[in-house]
C-alpha positions in Angstrom: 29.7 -5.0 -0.2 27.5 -4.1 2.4 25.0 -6.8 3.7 21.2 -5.8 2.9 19.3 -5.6 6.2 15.4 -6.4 6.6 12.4 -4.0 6.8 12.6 -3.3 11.3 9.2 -1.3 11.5 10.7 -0.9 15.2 13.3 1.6 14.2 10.1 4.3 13.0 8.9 6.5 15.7 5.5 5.4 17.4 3.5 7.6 15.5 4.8 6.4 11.9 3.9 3.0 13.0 0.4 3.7 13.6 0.1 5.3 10.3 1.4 2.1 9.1 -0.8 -0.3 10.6 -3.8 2.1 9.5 -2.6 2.0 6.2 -2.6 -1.9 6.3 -6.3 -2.0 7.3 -7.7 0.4 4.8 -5.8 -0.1 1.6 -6.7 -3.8 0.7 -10.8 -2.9 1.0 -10.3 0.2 -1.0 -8.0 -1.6 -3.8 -10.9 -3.8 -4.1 -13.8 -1.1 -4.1 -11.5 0.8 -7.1 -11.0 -2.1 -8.9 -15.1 -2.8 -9.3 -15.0 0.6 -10.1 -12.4 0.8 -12.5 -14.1 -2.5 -14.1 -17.3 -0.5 -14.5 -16.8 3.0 -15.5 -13.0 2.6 -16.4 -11.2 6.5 -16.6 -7.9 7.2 -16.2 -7.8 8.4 -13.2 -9.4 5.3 -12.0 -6.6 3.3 -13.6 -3.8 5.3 -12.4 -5.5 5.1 -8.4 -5.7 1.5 -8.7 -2.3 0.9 -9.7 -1.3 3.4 -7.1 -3.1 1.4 -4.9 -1.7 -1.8 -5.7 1.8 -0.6 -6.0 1.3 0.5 -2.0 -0.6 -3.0 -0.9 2.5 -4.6 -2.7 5.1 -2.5 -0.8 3.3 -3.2 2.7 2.8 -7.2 1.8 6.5 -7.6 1.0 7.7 -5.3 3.9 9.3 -2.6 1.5 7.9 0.1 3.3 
């Protein structure tokens, strides 16, 4: 069985990274913005874009993607 390696953001190409670090600066303050909104005027597209949203602040916390 084959040893599970960590996430090695090195191993991307320097323009995947920056997409990467952009995506960590914006996502957080929009989660939050959509959740308000989702509070106040729920739909279901606002649920589904918030759980979107959460799903990919999740993966970037924990180093999945």
């Amino acid at each position: 069985m084959r040893k599970r390696r960590g996430f090695d953001k090195y191993r991307f190409q320097h323009h995947l990274r920056q997409f990467r670090s952009i995506c960590e600066q914006f996502v957080f303050p929009l989660l939050i913005f959509q959740a308000i909104r989702t509070l106040l005027f729920p739909s279901p597209f606002d649920i589904a874009l918030v759980v979107i949203l959460l799903g990919l602040h999740l993966a970037i916390y924990y180093e999945f993607w």
